[in-house]
N, CA, C and O of each residue as an XYZ file, in Angstrom:
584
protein
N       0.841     -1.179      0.000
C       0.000      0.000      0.000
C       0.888      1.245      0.000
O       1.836      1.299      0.784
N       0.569      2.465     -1.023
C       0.965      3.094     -1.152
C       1.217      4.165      0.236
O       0.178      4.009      0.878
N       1.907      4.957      0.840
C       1.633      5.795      1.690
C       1.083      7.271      1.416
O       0.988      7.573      0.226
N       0.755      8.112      2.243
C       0.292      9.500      1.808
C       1.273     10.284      1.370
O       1.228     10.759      0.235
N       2.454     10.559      2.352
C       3.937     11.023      1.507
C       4.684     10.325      0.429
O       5.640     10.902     -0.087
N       4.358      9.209      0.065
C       4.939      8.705     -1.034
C       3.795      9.258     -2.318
O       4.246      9.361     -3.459
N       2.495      9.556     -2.082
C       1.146      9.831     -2.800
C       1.484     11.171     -3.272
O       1.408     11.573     -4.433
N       1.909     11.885     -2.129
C       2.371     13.573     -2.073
C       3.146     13.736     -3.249
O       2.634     14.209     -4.264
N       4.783     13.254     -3.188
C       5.690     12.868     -3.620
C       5.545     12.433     -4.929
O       6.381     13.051     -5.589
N       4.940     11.719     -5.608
C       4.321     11.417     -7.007
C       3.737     11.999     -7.848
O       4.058     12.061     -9.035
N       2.307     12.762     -7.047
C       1.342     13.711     -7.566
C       1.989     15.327     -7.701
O       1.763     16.035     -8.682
N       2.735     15.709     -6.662
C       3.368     16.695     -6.493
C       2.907     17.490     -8.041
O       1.861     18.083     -8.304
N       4.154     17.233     -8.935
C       4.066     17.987    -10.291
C       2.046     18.176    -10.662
O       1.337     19.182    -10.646
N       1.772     16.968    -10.905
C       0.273     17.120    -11.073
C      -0.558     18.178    -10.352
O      -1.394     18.841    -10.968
N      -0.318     18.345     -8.982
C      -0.627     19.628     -8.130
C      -0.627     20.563     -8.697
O      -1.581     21.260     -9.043
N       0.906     20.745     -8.929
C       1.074     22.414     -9.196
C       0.648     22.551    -10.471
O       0.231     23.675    -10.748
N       0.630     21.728    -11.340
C       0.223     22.043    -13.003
C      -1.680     22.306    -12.752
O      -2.319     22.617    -13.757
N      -2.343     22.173    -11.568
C      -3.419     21.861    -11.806
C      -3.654     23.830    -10.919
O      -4.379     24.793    -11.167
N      -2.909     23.621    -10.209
C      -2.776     25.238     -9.706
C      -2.807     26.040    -10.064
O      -3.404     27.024     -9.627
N      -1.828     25.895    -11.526
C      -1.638     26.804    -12.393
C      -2.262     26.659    -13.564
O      -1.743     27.263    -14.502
N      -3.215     26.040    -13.785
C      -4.309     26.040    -14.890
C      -5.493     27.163    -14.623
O      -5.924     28.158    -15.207
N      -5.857     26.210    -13.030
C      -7.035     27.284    -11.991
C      -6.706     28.904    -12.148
O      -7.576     29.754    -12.335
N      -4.636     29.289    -11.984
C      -4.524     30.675    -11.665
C      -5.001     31.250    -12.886
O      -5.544     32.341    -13.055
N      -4.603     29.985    -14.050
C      -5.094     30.953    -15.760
C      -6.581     30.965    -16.082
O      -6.975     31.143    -17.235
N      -7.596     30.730    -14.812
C      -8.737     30.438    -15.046
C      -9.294     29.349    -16.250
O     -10.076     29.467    -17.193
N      -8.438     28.189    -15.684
C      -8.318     27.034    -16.882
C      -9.002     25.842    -16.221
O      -8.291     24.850    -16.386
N     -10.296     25.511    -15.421
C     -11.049     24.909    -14.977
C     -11.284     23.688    -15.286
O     -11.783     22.765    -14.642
N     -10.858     23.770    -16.390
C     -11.258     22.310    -17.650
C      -9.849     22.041    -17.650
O      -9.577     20.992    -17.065
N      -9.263     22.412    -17.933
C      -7.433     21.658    -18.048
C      -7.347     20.957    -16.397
O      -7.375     19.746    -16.176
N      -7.238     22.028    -15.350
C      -7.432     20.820    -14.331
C      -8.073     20.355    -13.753
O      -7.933     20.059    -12.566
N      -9.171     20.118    -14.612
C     -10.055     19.133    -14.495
C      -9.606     17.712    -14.940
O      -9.594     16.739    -14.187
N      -9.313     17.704    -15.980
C      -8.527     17.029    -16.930
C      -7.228     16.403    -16.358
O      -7.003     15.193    -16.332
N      -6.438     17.332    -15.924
C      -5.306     16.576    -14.881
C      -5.697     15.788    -13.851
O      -5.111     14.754    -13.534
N      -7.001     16.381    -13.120
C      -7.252     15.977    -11.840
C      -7.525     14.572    -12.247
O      -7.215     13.582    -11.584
N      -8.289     14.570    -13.693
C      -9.120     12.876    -14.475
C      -8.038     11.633    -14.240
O      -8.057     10.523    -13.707
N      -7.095     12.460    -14.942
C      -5.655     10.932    -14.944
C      -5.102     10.905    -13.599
O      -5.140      9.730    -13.234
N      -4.759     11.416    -12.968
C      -4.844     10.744    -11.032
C      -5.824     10.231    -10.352
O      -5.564      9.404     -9.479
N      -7.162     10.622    -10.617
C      -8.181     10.521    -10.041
C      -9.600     10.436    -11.081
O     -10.372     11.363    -11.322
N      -9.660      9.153    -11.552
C     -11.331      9.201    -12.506
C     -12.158      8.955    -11.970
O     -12.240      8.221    -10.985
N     -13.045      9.589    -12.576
C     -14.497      9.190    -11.916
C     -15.203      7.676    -11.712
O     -15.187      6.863    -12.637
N     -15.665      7.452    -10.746
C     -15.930      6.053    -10.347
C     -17.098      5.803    -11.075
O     -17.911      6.601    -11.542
N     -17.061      4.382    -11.110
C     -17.992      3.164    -12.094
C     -18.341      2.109    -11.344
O     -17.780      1.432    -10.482
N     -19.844      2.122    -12.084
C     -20.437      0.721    -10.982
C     -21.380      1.316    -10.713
O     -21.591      2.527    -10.773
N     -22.299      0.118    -10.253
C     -24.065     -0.587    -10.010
C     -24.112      0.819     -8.902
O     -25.023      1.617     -9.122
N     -23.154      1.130     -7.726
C     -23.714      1.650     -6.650
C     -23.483      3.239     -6.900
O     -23.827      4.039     -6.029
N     -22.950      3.626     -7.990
C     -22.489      5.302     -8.560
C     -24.117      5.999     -8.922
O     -24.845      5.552     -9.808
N     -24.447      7.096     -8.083
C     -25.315      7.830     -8.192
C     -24.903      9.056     -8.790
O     -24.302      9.751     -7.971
N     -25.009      9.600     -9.968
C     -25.055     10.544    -11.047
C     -25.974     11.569    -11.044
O     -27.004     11.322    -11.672
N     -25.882     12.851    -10.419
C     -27.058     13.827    -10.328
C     -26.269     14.405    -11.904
O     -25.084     14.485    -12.227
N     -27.484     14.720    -12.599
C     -27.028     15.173    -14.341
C     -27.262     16.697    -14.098
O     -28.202     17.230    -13.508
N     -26.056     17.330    -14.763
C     -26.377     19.003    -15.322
C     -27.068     19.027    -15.860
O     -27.784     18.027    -15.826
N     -27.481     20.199    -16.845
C     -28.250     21.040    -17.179
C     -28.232     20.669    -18.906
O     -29.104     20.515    -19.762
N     -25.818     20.598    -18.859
C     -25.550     20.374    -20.239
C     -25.176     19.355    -20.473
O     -24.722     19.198    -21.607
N     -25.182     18.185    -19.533
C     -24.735     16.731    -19.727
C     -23.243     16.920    -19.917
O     -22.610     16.349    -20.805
N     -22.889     17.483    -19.319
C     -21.474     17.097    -19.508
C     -20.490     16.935    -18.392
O     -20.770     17.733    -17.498
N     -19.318     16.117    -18.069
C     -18.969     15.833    -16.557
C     -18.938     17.237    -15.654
O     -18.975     16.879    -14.477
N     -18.891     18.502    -15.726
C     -18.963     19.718    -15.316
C     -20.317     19.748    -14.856
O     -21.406     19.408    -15.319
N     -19.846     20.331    -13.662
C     -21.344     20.762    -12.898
C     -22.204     19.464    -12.736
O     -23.393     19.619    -12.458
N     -21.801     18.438    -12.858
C     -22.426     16.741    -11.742
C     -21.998     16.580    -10.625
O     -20.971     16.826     -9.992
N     -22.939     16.130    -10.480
C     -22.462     15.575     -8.593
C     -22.569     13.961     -8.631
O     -23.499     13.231     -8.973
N     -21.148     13.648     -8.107
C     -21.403     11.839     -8.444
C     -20.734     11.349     -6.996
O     -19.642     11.605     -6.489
N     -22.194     10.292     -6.418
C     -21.349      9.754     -5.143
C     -21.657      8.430     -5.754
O     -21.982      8.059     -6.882
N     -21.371      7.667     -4.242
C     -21.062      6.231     -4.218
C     -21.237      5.720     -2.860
O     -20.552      6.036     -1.886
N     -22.479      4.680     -2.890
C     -22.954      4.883     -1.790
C     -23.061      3.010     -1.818
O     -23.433      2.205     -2.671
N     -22.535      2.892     -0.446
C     -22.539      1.157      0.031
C     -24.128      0.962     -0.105
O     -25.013      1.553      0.514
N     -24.240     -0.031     -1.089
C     -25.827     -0.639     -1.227
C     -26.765     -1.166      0.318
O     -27.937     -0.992      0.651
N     -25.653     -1.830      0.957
C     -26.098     -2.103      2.783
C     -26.529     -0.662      3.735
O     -27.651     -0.411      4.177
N     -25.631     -0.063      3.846
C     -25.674      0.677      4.696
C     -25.853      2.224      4.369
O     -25.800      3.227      5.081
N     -26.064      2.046      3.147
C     -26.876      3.279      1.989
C     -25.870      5.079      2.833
O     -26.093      6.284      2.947
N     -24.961      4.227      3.130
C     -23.853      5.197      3.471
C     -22.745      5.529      2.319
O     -22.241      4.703      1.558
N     -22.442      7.155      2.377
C     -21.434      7.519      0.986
C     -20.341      6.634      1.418
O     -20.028      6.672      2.608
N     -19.839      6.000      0.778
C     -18.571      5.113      0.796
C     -18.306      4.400     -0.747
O     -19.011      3.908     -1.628
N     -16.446      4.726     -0.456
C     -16.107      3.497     -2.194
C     -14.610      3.518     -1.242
O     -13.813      4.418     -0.978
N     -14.689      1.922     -0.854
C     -13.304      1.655     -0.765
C     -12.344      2.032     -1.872
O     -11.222      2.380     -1.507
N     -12.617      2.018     -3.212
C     -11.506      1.726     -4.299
C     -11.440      3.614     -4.667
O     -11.000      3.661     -5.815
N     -11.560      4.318     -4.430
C     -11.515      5.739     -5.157
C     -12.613      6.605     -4.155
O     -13.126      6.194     -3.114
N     -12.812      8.003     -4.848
C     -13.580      8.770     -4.345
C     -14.896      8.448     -4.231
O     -15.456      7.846     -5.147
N     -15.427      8.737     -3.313
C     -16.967      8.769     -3.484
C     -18.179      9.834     -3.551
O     -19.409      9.773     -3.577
N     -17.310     10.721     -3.564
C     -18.053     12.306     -4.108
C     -17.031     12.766     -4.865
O     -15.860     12.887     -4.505
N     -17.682     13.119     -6.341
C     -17.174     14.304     -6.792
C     -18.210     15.613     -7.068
O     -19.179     15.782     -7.807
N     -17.703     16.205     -6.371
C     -18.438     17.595     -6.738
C     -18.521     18.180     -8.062
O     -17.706     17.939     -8.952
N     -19.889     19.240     -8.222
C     -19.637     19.662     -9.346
C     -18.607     20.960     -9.796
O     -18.370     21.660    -10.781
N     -18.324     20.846     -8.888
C     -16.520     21.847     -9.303
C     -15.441     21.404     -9.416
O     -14.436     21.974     -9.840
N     -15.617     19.858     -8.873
C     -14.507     19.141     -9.861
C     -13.811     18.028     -8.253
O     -13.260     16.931     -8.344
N     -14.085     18.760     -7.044
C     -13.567     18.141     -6.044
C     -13.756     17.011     -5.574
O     -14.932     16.674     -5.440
N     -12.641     16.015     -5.154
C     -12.639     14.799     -5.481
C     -12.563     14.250     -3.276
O     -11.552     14.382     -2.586
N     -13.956     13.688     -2.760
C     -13.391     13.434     -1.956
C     -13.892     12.069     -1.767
O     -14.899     11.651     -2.339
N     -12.848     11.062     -0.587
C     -12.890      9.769     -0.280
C     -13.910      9.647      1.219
O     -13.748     10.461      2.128
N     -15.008      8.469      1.319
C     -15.227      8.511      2.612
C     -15.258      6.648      2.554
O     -15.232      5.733      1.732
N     -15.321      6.860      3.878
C     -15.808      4.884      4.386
C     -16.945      5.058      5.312
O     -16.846      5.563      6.430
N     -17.591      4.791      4.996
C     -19.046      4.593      6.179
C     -19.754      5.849      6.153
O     -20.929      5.855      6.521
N     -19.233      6.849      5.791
C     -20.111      8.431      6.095
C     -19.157      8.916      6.235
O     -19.523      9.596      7.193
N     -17.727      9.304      6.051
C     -16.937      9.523      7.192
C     -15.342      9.727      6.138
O     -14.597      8.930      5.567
N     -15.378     11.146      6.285
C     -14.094     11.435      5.429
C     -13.385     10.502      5.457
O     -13.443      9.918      6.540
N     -12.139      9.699      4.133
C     -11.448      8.538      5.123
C     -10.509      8.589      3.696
O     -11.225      8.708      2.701
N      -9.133      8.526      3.418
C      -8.435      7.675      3.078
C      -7.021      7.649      3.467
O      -6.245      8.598      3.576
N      -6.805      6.278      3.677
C      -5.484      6.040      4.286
C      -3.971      5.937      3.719
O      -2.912      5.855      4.341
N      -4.229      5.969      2.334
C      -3.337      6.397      1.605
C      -2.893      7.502      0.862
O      -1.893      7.424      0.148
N      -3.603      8.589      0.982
C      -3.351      9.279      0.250
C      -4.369     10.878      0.906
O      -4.766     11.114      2.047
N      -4.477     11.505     -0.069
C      -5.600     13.012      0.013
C      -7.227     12.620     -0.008
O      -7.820     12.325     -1.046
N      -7.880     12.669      1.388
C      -9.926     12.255      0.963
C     -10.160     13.654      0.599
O     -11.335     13.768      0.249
N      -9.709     14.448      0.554
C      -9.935     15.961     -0.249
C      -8.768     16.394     -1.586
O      -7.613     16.751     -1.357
N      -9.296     16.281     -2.807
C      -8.549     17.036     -3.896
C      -9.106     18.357     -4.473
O     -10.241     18.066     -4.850
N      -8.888     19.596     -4.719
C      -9.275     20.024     -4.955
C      -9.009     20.542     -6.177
O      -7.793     20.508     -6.365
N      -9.785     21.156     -7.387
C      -8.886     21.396     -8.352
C      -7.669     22.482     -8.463
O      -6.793     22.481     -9.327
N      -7.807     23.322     -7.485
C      -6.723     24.000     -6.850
C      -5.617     23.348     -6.724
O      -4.638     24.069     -6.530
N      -5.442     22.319     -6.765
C      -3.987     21.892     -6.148
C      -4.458     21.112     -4.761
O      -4.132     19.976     -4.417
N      -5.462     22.207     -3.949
C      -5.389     22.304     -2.351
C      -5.351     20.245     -2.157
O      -5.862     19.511     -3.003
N      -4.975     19.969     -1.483
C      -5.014     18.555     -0.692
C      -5.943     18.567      0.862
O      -6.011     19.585      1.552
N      -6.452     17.573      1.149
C      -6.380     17.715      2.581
C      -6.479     16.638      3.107
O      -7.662     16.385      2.878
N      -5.987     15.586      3.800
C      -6.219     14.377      4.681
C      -7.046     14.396      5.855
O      -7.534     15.312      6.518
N      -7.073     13.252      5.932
C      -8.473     12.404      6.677
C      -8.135     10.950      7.169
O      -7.725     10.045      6.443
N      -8.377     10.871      8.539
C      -8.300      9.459      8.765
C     -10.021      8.987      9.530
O     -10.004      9.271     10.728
N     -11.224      8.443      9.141
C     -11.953      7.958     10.115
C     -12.709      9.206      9.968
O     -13.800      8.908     10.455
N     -12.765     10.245      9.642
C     -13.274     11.731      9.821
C     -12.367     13.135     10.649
O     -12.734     14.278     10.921
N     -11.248     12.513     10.834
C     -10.690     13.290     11.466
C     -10.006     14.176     10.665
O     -10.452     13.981      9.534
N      -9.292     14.916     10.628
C      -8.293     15.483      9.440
C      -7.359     15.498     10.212
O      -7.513     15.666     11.421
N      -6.203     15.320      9.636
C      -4.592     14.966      9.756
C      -4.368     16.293      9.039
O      -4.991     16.632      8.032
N      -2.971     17.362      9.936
C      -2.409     18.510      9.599
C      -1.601     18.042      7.918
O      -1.722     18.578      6.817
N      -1.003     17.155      8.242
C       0.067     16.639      7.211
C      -0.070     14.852      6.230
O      -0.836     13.939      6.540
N       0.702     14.855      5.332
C       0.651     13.416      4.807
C       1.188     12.506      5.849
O       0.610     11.483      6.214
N       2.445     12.976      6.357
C       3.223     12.444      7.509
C       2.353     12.116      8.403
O       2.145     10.905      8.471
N       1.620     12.943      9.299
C       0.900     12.647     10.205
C      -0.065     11.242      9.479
O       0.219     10.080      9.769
N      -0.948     11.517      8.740
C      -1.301     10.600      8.536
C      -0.849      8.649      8.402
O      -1.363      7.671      8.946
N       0.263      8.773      7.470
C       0.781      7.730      7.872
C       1.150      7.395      9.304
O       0.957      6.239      9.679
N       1.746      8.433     10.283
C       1.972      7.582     11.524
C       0.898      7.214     12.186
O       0.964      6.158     12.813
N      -0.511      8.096     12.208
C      -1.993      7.135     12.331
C      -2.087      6.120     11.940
O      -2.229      5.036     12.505
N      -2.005      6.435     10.809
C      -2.232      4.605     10.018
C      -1.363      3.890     10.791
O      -1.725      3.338     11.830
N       0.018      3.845     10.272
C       0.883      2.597     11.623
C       0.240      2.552     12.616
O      -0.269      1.440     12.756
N       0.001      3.265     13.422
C      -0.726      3.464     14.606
C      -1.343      2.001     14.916
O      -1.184      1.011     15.630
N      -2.450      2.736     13.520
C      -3.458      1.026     13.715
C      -3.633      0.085     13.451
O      -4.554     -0.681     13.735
N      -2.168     -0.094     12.436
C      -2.516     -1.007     11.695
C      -1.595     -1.854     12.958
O      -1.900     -3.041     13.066
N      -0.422     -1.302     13.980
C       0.006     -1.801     14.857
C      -0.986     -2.198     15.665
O      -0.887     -3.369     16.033
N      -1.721     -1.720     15.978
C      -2.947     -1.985     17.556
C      -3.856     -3.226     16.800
O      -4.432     -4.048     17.512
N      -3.924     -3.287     15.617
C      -4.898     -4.290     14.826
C      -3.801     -5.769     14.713
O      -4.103     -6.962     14.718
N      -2.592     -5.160     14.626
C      -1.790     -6.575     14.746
C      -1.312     -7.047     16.157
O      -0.533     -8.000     16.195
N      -1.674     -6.520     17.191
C      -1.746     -6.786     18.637
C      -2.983     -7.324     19.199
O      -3.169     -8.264     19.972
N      -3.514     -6.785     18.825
C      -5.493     -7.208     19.358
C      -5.470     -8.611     18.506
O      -5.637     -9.584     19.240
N      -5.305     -8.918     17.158
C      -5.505    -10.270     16.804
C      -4.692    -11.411     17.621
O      -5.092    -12.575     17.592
N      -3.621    -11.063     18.298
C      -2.853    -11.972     19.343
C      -3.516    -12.498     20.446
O      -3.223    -13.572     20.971
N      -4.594    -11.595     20.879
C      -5.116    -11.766     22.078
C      -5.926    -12.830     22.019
O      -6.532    -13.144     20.994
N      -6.010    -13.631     23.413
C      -6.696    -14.719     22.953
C      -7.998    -14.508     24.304
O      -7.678    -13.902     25.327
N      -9.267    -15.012     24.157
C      -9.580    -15.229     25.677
C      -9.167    -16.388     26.199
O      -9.077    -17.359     25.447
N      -8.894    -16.489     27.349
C      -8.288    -17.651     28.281
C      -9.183    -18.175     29.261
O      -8.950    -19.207     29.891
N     -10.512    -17.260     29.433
C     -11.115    -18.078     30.184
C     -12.461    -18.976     30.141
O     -13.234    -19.480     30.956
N     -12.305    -18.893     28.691
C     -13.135    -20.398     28.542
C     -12.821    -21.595     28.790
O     -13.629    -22.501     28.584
């Protein structure tokens, strides 16, 4: 699994080219950038509110667990806004552990673990270890007094 500073670190250039589309009032170019890091999700559970002009601009597309009729897509975003912003949740609940649950076409980033927001990518990963340590300790435990 990828980490959030290694995510940072990759996308980086893509950021700033998408920054500087926005500063030239170029909405559609990073839109377009934002597409090849981040496409729009597919599948039975993708809810599609349609514009005006049918075109991916100005839709609102989530993704919502068929069970628990909660916004969630393990594999990608599960809202994109119709301004282009790309965010991740699990259960209701800002969330991704690898990377940015907020893109904006700005460039802007913002992390999320569970709903919380993390200052940094860094921070985030040491959450994640966090739990993914406490999740490989708790499976050790056994009860003993049966």
């Amino acid at each position: 699994m990828t980490t959030a500073v290694e995510w940072e670190r990759n996308h980086a250039g893509n950021l700033k080219a998408m920054a500087e589309a926005m500063a030239e009032n170029d909405p559609y170019l990073a839109d377009e950038i934002l597409n090849k890091i981040v496409p729009y999700p597919e599948g039975e559970n993708v809810h599609v509110e349609s514009s005006t002009d049918n075109t991916q601009a100005g839709r609102l597309v989530e993704v919502f667990d068929p069970v628990s009729n909660r916004i969630d897509n393990p594999n990608g975003p599960a809202v994109i806004e119709g301004n282009g912003t790309r965010k991740w949740f699990r259960a209701g609940l800002k969330h991704n552990a690898s990377g940015p649950a907020v893109i904006k076409l700005t460039g802007e980033i913002k992390y999320y673990y569970l709903g919380t927001q993390c200052k940094t990518a860094a921070e985030l990963d040491e959450i994640v270890a966090k739990a993914e340590r406490h999740y490989e300790n708790s499976t050790h435990i056994h009860n003993v007094a049966d």
